[in-house]
FIDO-10633 format. One record per residue (C-alpha): residue in three letters; x, z, y. Coordinates in Angstrom, 2 decimals. Layout:
! residues N
   aa       xx       zz       yy
  ala        X        Z        Y
...
***
This chain:
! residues 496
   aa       xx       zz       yy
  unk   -28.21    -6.73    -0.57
  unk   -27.03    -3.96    -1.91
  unk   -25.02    -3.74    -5.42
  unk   -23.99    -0.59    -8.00
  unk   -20.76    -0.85    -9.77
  unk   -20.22     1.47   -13.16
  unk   -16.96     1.75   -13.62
  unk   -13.87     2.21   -11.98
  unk   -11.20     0.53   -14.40
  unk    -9.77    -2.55   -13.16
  unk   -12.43    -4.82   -13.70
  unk   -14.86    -2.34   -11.72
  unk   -12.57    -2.41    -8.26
  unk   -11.96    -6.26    -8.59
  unk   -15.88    -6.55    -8.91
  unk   -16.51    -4.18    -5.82
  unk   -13.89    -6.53    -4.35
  unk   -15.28    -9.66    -5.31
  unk   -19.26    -8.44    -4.06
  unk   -17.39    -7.67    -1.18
  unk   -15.99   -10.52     0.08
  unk   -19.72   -11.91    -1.03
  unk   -21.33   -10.40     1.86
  unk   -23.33    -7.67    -0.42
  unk   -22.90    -3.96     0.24
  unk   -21.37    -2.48    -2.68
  unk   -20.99     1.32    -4.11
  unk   -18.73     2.03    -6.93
  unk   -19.17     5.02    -9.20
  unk   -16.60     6.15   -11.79
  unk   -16.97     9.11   -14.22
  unk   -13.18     9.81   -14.41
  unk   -11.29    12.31   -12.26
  unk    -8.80     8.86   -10.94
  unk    -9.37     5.30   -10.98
  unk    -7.70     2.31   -12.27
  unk    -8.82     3.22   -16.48
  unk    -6.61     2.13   -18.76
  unk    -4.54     0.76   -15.68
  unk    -3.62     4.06   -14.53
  unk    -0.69     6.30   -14.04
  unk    -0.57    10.48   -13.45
  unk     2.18    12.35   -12.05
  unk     2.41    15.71   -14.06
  unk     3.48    19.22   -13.95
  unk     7.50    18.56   -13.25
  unk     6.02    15.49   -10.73
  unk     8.04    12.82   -13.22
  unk     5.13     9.78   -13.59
  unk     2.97     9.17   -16.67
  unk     1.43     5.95   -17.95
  unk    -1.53     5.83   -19.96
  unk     0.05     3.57   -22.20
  unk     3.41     0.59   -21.89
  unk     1.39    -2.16   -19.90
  unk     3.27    -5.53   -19.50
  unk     2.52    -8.56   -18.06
  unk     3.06   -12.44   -18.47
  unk     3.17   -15.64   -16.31
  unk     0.24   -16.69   -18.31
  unk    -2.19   -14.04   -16.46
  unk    -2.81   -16.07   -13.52
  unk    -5.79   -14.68   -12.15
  unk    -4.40   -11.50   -12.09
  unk    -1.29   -12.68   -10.54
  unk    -3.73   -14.41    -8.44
  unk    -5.50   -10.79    -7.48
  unk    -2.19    -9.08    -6.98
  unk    -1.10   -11.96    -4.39
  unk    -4.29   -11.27    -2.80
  unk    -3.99    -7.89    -2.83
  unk    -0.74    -8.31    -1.13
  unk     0.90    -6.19    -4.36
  unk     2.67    -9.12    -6.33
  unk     6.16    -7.76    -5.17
  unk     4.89    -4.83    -7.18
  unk     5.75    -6.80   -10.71
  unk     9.23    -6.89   -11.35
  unk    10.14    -9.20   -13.73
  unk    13.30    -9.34   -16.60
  unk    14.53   -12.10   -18.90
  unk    12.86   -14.01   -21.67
  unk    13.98   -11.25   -24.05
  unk    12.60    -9.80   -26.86
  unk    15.08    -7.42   -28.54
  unk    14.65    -5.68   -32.09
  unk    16.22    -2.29   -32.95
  unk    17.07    -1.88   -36.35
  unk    18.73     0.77   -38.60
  unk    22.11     2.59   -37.72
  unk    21.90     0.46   -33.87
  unk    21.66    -2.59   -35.17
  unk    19.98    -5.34   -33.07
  unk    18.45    -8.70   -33.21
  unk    17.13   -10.76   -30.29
  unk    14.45   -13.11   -29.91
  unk    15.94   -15.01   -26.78
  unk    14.16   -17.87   -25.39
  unk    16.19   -20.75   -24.17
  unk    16.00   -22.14   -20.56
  unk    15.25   -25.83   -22.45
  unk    11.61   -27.90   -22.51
  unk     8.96   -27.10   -24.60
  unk     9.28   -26.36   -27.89
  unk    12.92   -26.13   -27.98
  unk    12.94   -23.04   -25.94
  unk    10.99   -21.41   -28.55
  unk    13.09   -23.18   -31.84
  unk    16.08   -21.53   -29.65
  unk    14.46   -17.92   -29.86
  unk    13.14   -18.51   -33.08
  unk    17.40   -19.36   -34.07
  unk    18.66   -16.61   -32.15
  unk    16.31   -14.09   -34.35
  unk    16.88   -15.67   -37.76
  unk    20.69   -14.69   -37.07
  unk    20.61   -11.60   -37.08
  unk    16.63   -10.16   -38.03
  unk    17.09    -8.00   -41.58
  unk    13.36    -7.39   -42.11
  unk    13.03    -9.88   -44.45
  unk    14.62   -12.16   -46.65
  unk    16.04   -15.30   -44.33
  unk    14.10   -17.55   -46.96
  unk    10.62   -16.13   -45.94
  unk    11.40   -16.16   -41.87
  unk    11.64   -20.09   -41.81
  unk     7.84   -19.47   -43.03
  unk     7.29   -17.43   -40.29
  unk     9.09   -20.21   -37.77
  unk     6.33   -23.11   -39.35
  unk     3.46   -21.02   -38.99
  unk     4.30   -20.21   -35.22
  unk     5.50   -23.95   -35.34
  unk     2.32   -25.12   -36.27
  unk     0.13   -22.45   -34.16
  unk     1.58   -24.20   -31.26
  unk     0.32   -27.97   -31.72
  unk    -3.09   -26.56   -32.47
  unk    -6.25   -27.34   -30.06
  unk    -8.84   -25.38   -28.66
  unk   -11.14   -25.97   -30.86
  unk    -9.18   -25.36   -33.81
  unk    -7.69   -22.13   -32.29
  unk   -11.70   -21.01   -32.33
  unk   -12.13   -22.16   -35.57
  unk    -9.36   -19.22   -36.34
  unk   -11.92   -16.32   -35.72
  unk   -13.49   -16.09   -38.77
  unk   -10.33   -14.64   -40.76
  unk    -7.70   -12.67   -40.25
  unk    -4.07   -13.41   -39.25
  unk    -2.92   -11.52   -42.81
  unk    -5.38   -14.74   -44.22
  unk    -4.57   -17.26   -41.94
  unk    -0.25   -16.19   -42.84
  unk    -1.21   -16.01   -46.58
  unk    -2.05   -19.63   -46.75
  unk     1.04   -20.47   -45.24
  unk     3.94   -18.45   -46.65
  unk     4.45   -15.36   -48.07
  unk     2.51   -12.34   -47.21
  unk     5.21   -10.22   -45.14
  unk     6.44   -13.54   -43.17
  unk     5.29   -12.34   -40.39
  unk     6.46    -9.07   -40.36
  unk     8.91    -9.43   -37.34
  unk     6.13   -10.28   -35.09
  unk     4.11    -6.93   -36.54
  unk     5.19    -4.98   -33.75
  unk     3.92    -7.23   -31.11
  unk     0.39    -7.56   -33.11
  unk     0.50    -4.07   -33.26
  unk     1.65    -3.15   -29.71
  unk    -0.64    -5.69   -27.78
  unk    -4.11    -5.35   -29.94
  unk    -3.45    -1.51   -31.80
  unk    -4.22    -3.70   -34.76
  unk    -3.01    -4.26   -37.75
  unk    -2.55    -8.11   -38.77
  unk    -4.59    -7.78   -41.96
  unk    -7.68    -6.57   -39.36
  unk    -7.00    -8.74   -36.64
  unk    -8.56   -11.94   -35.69
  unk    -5.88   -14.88   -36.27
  unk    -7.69   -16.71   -33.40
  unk    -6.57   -14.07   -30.97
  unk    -2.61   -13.78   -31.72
  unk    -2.56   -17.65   -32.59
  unk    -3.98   -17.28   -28.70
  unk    -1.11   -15.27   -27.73
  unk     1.48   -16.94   -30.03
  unk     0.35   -20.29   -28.46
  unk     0.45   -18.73   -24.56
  unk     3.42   -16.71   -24.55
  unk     5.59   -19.34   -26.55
  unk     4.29   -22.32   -23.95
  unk     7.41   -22.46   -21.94
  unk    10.55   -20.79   -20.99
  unk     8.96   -19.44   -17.49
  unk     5.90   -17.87   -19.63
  unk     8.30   -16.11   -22.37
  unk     8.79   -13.46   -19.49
  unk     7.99   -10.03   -19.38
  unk     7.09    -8.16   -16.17
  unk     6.89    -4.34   -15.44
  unk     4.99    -2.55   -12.87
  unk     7.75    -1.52   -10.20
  unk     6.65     2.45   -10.63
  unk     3.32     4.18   -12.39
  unk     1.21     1.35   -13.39
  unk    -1.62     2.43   -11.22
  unk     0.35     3.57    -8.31
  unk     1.13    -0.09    -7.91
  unk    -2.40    -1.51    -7.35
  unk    -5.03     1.02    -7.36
  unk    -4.79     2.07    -4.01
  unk    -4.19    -0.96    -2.30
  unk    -7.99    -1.82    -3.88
  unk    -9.49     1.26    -2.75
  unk    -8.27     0.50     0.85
  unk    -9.47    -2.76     0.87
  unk   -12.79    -1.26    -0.51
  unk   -13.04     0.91     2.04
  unk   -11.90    -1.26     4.83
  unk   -14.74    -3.28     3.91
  unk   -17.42    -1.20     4.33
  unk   -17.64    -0.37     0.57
  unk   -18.34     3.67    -0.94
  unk   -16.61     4.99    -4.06
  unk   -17.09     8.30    -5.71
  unk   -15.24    10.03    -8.65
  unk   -16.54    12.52   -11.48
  unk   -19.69    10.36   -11.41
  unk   -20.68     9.10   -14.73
  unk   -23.83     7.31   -15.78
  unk   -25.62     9.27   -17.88
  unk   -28.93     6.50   -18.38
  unk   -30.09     3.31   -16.73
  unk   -33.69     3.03   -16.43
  unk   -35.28    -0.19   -16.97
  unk   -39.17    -1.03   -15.74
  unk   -40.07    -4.80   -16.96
  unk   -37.64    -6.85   -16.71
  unk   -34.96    -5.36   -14.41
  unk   -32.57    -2.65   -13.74
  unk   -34.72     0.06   -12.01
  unk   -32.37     2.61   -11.18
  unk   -29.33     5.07   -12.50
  unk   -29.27     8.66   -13.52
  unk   -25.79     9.94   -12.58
  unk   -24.35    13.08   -13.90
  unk   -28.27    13.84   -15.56
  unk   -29.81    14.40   -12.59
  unk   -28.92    12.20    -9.76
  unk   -30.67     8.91    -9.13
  unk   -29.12     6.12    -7.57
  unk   -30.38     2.39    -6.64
  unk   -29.20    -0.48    -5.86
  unk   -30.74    -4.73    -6.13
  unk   -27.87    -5.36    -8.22
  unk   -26.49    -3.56   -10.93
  unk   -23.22    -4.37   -12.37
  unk   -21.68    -2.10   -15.66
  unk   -18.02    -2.64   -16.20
  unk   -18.25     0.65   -18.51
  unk   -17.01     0.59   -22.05
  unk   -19.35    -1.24   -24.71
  unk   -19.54     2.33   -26.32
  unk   -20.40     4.09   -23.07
  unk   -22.84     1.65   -22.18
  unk   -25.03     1.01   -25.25
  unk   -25.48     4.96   -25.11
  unk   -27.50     5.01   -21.82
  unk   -29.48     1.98   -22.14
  unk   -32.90     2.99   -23.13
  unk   -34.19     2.21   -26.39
  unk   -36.44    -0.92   -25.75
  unk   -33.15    -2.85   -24.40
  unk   -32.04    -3.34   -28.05
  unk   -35.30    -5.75   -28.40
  unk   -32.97    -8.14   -27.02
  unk   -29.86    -9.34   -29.51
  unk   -27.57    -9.75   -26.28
  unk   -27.50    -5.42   -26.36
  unk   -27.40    -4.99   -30.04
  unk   -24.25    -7.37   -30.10
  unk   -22.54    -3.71   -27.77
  unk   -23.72    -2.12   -31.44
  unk   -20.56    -4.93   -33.53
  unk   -17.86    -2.88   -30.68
  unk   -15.54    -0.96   -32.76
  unk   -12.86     1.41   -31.38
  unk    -9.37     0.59   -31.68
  unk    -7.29     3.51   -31.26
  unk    -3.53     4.10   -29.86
  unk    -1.81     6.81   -28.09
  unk     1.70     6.39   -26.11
  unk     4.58     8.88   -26.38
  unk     7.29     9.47   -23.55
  unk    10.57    10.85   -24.33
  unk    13.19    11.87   -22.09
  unk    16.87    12.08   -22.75
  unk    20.29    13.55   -21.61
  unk    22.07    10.57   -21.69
  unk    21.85     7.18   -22.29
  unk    20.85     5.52   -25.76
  unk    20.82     1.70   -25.02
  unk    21.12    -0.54   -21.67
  unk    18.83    -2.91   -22.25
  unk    16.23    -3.33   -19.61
  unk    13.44    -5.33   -21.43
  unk    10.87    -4.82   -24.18
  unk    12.38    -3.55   -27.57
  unk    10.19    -4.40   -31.16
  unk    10.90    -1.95   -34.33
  unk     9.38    -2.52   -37.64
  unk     8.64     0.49   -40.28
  unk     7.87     3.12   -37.45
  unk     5.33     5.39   -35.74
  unk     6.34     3.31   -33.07
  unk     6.20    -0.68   -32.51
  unk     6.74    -1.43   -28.49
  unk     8.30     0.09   -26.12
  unk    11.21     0.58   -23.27
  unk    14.07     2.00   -21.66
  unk    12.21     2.90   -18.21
  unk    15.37     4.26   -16.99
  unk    17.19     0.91   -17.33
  unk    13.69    -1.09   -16.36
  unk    12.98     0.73   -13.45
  unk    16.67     3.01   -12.28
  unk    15.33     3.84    -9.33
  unk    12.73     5.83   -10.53
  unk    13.90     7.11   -14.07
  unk    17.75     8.54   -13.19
  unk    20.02     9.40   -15.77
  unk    19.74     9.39   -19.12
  unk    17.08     7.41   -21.02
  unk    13.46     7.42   -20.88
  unk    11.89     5.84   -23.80
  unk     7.88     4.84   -23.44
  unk     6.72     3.70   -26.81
  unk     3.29     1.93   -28.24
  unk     1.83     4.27   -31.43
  unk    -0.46     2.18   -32.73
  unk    -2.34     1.43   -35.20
  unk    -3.13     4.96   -34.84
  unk    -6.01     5.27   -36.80
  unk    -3.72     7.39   -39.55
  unk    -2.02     9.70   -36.59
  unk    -4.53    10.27   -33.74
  unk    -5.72    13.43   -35.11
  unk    -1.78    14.74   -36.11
  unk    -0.71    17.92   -33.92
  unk     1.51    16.70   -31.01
  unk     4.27    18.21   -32.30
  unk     4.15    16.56   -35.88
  unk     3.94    13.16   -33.97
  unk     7.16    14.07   -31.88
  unk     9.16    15.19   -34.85
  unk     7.99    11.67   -37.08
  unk     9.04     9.47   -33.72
  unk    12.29    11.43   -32.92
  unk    13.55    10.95   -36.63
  unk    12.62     7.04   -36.18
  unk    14.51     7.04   -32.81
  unk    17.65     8.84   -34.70
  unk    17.81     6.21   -37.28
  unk    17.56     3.17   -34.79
  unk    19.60     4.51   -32.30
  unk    22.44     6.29   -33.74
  unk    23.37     7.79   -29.59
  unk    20.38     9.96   -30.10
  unk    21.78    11.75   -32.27
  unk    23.81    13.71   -30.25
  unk    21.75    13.58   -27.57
  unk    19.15    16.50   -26.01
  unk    15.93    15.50   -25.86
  unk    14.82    17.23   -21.59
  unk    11.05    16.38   -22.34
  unk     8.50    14.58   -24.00
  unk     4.52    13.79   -23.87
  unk     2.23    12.80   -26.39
  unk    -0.28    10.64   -23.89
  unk    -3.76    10.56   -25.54
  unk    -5.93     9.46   -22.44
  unk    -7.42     6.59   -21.33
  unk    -5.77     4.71   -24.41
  unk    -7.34     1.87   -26.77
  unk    -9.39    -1.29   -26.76
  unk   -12.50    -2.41   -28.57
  unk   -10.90    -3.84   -32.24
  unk   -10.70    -7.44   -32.13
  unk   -12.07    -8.02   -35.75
  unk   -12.61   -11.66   -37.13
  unk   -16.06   -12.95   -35.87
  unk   -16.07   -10.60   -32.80
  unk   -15.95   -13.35   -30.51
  unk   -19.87   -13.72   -30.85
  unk   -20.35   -10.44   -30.16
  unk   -19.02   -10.52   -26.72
  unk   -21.92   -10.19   -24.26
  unk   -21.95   -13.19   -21.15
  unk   -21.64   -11.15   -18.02
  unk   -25.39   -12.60   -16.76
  unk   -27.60    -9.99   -19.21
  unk   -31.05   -10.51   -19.64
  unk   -32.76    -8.37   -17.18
  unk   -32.35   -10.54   -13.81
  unk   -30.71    -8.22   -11.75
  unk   -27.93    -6.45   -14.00
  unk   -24.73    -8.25   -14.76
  unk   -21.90    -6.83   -16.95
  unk   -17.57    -6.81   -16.23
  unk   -15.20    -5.83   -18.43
  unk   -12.37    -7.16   -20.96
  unk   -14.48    -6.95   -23.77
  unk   -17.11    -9.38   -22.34
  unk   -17.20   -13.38   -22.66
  unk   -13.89   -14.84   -21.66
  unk   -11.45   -17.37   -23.11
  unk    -8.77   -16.02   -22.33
  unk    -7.89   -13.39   -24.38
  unk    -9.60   -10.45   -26.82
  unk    -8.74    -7.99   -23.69
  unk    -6.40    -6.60   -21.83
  unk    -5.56    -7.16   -17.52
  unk    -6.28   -10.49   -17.30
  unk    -9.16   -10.83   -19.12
  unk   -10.45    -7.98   -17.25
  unk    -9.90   -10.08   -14.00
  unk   -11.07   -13.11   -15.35
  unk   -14.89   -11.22   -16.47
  unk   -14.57   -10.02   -12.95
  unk   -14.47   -13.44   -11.11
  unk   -16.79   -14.78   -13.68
  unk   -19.31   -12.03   -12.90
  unk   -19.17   -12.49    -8.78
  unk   -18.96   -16.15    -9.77
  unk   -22.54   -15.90   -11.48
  unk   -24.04   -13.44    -8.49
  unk   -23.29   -15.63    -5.75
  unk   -25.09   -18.97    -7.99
  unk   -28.27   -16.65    -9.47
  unk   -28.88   -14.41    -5.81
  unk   -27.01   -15.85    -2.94
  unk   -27.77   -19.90    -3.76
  unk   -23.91   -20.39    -3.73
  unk   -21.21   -22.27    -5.54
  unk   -17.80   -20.41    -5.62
  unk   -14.63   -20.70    -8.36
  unk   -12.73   -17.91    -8.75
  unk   -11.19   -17.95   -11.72
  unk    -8.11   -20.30   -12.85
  unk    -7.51   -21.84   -15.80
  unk    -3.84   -21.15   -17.33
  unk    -1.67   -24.91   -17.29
  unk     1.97   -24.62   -18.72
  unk     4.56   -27.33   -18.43
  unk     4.25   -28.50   -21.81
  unk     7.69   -29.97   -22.40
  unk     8.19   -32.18   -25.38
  unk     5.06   -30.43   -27.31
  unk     2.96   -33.65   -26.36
  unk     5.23   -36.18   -28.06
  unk     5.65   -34.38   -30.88
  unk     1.73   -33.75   -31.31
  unk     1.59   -37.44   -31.46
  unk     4.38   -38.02   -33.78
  unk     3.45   -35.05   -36.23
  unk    -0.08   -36.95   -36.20
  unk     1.64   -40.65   -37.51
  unk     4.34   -39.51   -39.21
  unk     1.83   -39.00   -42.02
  unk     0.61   -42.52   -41.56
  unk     4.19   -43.69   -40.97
  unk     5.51   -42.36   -44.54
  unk     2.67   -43.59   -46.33
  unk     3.11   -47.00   -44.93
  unk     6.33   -46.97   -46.12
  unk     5.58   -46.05   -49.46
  unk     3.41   -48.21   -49.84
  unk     5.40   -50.95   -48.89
  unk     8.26   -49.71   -50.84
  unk     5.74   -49.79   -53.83
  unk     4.62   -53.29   -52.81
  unk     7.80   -54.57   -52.63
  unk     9.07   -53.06   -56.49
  unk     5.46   -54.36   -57.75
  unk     6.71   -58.31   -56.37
  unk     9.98   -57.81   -57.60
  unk     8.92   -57.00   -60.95
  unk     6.19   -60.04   -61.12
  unk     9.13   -62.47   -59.87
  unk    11.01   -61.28   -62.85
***
């Protein structure tokens, strides 16, 4: 049995990987020059490395950690504090640091170490900010669902006041290139909820060198060593359908290619433009048509000296900028002397189409005023990084838009980190997850077997528990009380 994989991001090569191991004969086509997507890393013209954008990565991705172990690549993560720092005007800082304590006092900790010294906003309006997070964290599943149909502007405005949340902006921002008044509160409440679990989850990890030099080619070789065929600059240019499968592809216009299976980890955008007309009959291919772009570029600066020594992720409010890092203090070994600063611009909906240059000048002037070092200092080089960037906009009500990786022609399946998955709106580990899912569902449908690939996410929930129950009687408690305080005043009086 042989299978065709579109795409060569990271859900494409843990797909080829997963068919693999499956027993079925697998070739994986990718219209890009590299592999590895929006996982990827370039080395340019001076040899220094480029990233396609800051990628972290959290405890709470355990299926990728799970594919890295496999991959024998873990070591490749290297992992700081539970840090969150915020640069603010003239160099002054605030830090959101999480305790080493049991849940949720870890979090109360970080939330106290902020409030000290966070000038955003008023001090009045953050302890709204600490009882919406507060809340977010005692929620269930099912109400966390419930959370997709508004945004997490609505969902703050019924609890506080409308720029409570503004020290978490650059977080929303940074992780979703999203704006909180567009965003789906169900998927930061997600975050909020995931992230916030425990001390051990509050971490941060960094790929140990260019984010794809760290895993792509340890997938290609175990590709290859398995028998499997990959080919750049090959892009699908139409899938031909005849009843009710997956005929063949046309590659590059011309080329056909077949295959039993076919699985498309390509972007919703890229595939609903070479599926022939008569698949959007069926509502599961006119959900691709709800996919909206959400754009962000990344912009690398290098300087002649150093501006800060911190060595995890930095937040800034009121910027073309919202995440980023010192890869110079995160990774010495690679980034010598002086300070390289890799930064998140997103939203970017308002600056994509700005001149390089104009973007530079806007983010150097933001970097003078929160870093006063830089301004003295020479800036040796910077790069506006435009490719491979963004993710499909995680608007309220998306979630039922996301196709289920079986489609319904029986022998194409569908990868990817914007399909199905509970885990999050997209991202690395949601891209793993869709892939385990999809071999998951291809061993069941074709092979007659039962396999689990996928792990669900379990954190040591501390004290959360107890206070769930308590925060669910306390009502019950005071109004017993009451009562029996009113009870009491009502004898009193008749006695009298």
């Amino acid at each position: 049995m042989k299978a065709l994989v579109m795409g060569g991001g990271m859900a494409g090569l843990a797909t080829a990987i997963n068919l693999l191991d499956l027993g079925i004969e697998v070739e994986l086509i990718e219209a890009d020059e590299i592999f590895g997507g929006r996982a990827s890393s370039w080395l340019d013209e001076d040899g220094d490395m480029i990233d396609n954008a800051l990628h972290v990565f959290f405890p709470y991705y355990v299926n990728l950690i799970n594919f890295f172990k496999k991959m024998g690549i873990y070591e490749n993560i290297v992992w700081k504090s539970t840090d969150f720092y915020y640069a603010m005007d003239n160099g002054e800082q605030a830090v959101m640091r999480f305790a080493n304590l049991p849940a949720p006092f870890h979090a109360a900790a970080a939330f106290l170490s902020l409030f000290r010294a966070y000038k955003g906003i008023p001090k009045w309006k953050m302890l709204f900010t600490a009882a919406s997070l507060g809340s977010a964290v005692l929620f269930s599943k099912e109400k966390i669902e419930s959370l997709d149909n508004m945004t997490l502007a609505q969902y703050n405005a019924r609890r506080g006041p409308h720029d409570a949340m503004k020290p978490l902006e650059p977080g929303i921002n940074g992780l979703t290139f999203t704006p909180s008044w567009m965003i789906s509160a169900k998927v930061m409440v997600n975050w909020f909820k995931k992230v916030g679990a425990s001390y051990e989850t509050s971490r941060v990890g960094f790929a140990n060198g260019g984010l794809g030099d760290i895993w792509v080619g340890s997938c290609l070789d175990y590709i290859h060593s398995k028998g499997g065929k990959t080919e750049l600059k090959k892009a699908v240019t139409s899938i031909n359908v005849e009843g009710n499968k997956v005929k063949s592809v046309t590659v590059n216009g011309s080329e056909e290619r077949t295959a039993d299976l076919y699985v498309s980890t390509m972007s919703p955008y890229s595939l609903r433009r070479v599926l022939p007309p008569q698949s959007f009959y069926f509502e599961y291919f006119r959900d691709l048509m709800h996919f909206t772009y959400a754009p962000s570029l990344s912009l690398q600066v290098w300087f002649d000296r150093k501006l800060t020594d911190v060595d995890v992720t930095f937040f800034s409010n009121d910027c073309i900028f919202n995440t980023y890092a010192d890869l110079s203090n995160v990774l010495p070994h690679i980034f010598k002397g002086g300070t390289m600063f890799e930064m998140v611009l997103s939203p970017a909906d308002h600056i994509e189409g700005l001149p390089d240059e104009v973007i530079f000048d806007i983010a150097i002037n933001d970097i003078k005023r929160l870093f006063p070092e830089a301004r003295e200092a020479e800036v040796r080089k910077w790069k506006v990084v435009r490719e491979r960037q963004g993710v499909y906009r995680a608007y309220p009500g998306m979630e039922k838009h996301r196709p289920f990786q079986r489609s319904p022609y029986e022998n194409f399946y569908l990868a990817g980190d914007y399909t199905k998955t509970h885990v999050s709106s997209g991202g690395m580990e949601a891209a793993i997850w869709t892939s385990n899912k999809c071999a998951e569902l291809i061993a069941q449908d074709k092979l007659g077997k039962t396999i689990v690939l996928n792990e669900e996410f379990n954190a040591d929930r501390g004290f959360t528990p107890v206070i769930k129950v308590a925060n669910r009687v306390a009502p019950f408690l005071v109004g017993g009380l009451v009562l029996r305080g009113l009870a009491r005043r009502a004898l009193g009086k008749s006695k009298d």
